[in-house]
N, C-alpha and C positions, 0 to 999 in steps of 0.2 A: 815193299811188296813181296821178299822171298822170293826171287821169281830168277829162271834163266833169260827170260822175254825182257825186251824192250815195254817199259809202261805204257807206253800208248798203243800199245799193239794189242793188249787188254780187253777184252770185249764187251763193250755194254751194250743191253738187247739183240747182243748177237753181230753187233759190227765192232772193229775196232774203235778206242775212244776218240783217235785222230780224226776218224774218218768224219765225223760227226763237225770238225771243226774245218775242215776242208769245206765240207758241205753250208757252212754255216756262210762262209766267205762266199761262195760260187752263188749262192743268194741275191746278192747283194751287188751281184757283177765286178767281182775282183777279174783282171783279166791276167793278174801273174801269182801264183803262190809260190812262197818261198820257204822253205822247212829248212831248220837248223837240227841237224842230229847228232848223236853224239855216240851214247853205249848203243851197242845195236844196230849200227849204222847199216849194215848189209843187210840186216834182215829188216827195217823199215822202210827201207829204197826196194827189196824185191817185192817188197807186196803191194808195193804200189806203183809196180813196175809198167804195167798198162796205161798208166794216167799222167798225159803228156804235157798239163798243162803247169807239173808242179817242178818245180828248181829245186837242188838240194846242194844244200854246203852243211859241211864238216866242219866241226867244234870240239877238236879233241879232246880238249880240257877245257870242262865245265866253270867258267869263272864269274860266272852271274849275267843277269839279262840284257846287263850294257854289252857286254862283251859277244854274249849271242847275236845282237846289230852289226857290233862291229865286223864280224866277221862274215855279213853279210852287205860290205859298205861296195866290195867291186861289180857287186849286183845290184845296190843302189844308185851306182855314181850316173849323171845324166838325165835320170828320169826327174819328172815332176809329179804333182799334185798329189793324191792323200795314200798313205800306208798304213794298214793295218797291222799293230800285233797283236798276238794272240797268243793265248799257252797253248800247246798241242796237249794237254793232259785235262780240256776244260770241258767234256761234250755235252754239259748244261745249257752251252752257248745257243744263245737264237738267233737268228736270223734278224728277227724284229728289230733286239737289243743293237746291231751294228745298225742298223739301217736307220736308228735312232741317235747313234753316237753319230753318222756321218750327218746327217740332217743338221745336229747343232754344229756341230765343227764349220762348215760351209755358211751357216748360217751368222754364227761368231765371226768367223775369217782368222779362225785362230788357227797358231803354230800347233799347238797339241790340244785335244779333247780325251778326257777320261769318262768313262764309265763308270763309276760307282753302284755300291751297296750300303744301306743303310742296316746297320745289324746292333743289337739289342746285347749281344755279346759277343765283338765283334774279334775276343782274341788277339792270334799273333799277324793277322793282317796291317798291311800299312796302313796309317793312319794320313788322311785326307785333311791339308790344310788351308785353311781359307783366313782370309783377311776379314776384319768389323764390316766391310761391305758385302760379304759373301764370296769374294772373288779369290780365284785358287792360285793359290801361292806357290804350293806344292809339295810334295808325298816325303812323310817319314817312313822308314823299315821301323817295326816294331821293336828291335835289338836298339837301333839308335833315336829313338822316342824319349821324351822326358817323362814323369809321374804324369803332367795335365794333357800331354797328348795322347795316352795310353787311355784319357778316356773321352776320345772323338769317339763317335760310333759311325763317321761316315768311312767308310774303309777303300782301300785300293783293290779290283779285282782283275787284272793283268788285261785290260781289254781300251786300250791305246787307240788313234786316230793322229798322225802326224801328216805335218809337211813334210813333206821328206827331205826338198831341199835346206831347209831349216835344222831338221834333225840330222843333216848331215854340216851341218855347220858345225854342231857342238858333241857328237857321237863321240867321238877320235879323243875329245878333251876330260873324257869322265877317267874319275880318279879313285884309288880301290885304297882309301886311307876312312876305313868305318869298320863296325864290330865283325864282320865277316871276311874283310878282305876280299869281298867280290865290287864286280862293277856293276853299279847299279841303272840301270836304264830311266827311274825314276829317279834322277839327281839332275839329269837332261833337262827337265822342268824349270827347277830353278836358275838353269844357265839362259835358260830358253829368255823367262820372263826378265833377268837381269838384263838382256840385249833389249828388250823394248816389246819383245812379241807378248801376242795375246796368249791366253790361257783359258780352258774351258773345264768345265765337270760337271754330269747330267747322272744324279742317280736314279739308272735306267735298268740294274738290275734287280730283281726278287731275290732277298736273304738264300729263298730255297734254291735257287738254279747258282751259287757261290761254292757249293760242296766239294770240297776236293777231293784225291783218290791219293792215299798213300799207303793203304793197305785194303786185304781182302774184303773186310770188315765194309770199307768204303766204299768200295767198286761193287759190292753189293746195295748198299744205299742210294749209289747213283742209277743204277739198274733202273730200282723199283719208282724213284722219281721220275724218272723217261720214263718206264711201262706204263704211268700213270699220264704221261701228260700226252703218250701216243693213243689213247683208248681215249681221252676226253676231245680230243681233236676229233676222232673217228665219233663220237658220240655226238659233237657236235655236229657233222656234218650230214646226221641221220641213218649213223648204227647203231642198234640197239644190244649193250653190252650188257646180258643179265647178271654178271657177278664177276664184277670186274677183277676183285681180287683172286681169285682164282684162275683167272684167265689173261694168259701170254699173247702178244700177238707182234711180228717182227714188224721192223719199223717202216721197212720195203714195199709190206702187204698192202693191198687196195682192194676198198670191201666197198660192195655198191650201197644206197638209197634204199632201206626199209631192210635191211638182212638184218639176220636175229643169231649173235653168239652167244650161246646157252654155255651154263658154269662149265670149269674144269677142261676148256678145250686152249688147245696150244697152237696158232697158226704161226707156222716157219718157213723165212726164206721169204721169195718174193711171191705169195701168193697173188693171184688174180680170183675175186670174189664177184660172184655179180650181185643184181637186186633184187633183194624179196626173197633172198635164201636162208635158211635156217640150217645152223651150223653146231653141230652136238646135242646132249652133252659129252664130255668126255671125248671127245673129236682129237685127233692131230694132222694137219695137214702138212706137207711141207712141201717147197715147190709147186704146189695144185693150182690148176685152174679149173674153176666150177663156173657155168654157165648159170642166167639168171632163175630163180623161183625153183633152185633143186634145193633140197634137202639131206644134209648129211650125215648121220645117225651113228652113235660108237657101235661096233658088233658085237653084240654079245653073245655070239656063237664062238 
């Protein structure tokens, strides 16, 4: 990224990328989140210093996603039933998509369920492995893949559903002997299904909401897919957005029932819209609240 900032701290449509994955969880009725941080640690705990319901452990040294568990194993030990992980760099994530992977998980009565992607080029992502029956076996890293798994195209997308008491059976046991030298949280898997537990995988997400952020380049990419899928929600729900691509609108805002946002207008921040209003062109609001059937015009004075 180039950046002095913490990555997730990164703004797409105007919020940070995290916050997006927070929000994705609180959906779904997580009742604990638990964030592992690492560079930046002071300034991703102050900015979300208001928000009481999130734990935070320190990960000094970044040694791969096994190891980010483990070092939240004294904040698992005693609990039961399902955890979620999740990248804090993924705010493509939906709400739907968790509330899809818990349904089969519960459903299965399995130790783990994954998420997957089906992709067509599916790159350096993990590679999804299933047995002649369908059944999942479990996740290669692309570094340690052979030629014929290199061309799975069902891929790994970091979006987990454990027991936890289960996951904390075999957390502790993962071992950092593979091409990176880290701990892999996907090797849990095959310890999992070697003990007798079940194993799940539901490809539940869209290629396009997989996009990662690892530069500017991208975090503008992921931008434009949110502004497009916040204005088709809003479109659907009966606003009329006359030229969508021209037009910004924060993901906070709430537009009433029959309002009309004409090209080239920017709504920022938490607006409150009512209905039947006509909004531009060339409009910028920010923070506004407009009551219903006004009209709001750029000034060309």
């Amino acid at each position: 990224m180039k950046t002095f900032r913490p990555k997730v701290l990164h703004k797409v449509c105007n919020r940070p990328m995290l916050t997006y994955v927070f929000d994705a969880c609180r959906k779904v009725n997580c009742d604990k989140l638990i964030c592992v941080i690492g560079f930046g640690a002071e300034e991703i705990h102050a900015a979300y210093a208001d928000e009481k319901d999130i734990l935070w452990v320190e990960q000094p040294r970044q040694m791969g996603t096994g190891h980010a568990v483990q070092a939240c194993r004294p904040l698992l030990e005693g609990l039961t039933g399902e955890l979620l992980i999740l990248a804090g760099d993924g705010p493509l994530v939906r709400a739907d998509t968790l509330a899809q992977l818990l349904a089969i998980h519960r459903r299965r009565k399995a130790a783990c369920t994954i998420a997957t992607s089906i992709m067509d080029n599916p790159g350096s992502f993990g590679r999804v492995v299933r047995d002649e029956t369908g059944d999942l076996i479990g996740i290669v890293e692309y570094l340690d893949a052979t030629e014929d798994q290199h061309r799975i195209k069902e891929v790994n997308v970091s979006l987990y559903c454990f027991d936890v008491v289960k996951l904390l059976e075999v957390v502790g046991l993962l071992k950092n002997d593979n091409a990176k030298g880290e701990y892999y949280l996907t090797d849990s898997l095959g310890m999992l299904r070697a003990r007798g537990h079940a194993l799940a995988a539901v490809p539940a997400v869209p290629p396009e909401d997989v996009l990662s952020i690892n530069d500017r380049v991208q975090l503008a990419d992921v931008s434009r897919l949110l502004q497009r899928r916040i204005q088709r929600e809003l479109m659907m729900s009966g606003v009329t957005i006359e030229d969508p691509d021209s037009t910004w609108i924060d993901p906070r805002a709430s537009i009433g029932l029959d309002t009309v946002i004409r090209a080239m207008t920017v709504i920022d921040g938490p607006c409150r819209i009512g209905r039947r209003c006509t909004i531009g062109p060339m409009v910028h609001l920010s923070d506004a609240v407009i009551e219903d059937d006004q009209t709001v015009e750029h000034d060309h004075v």
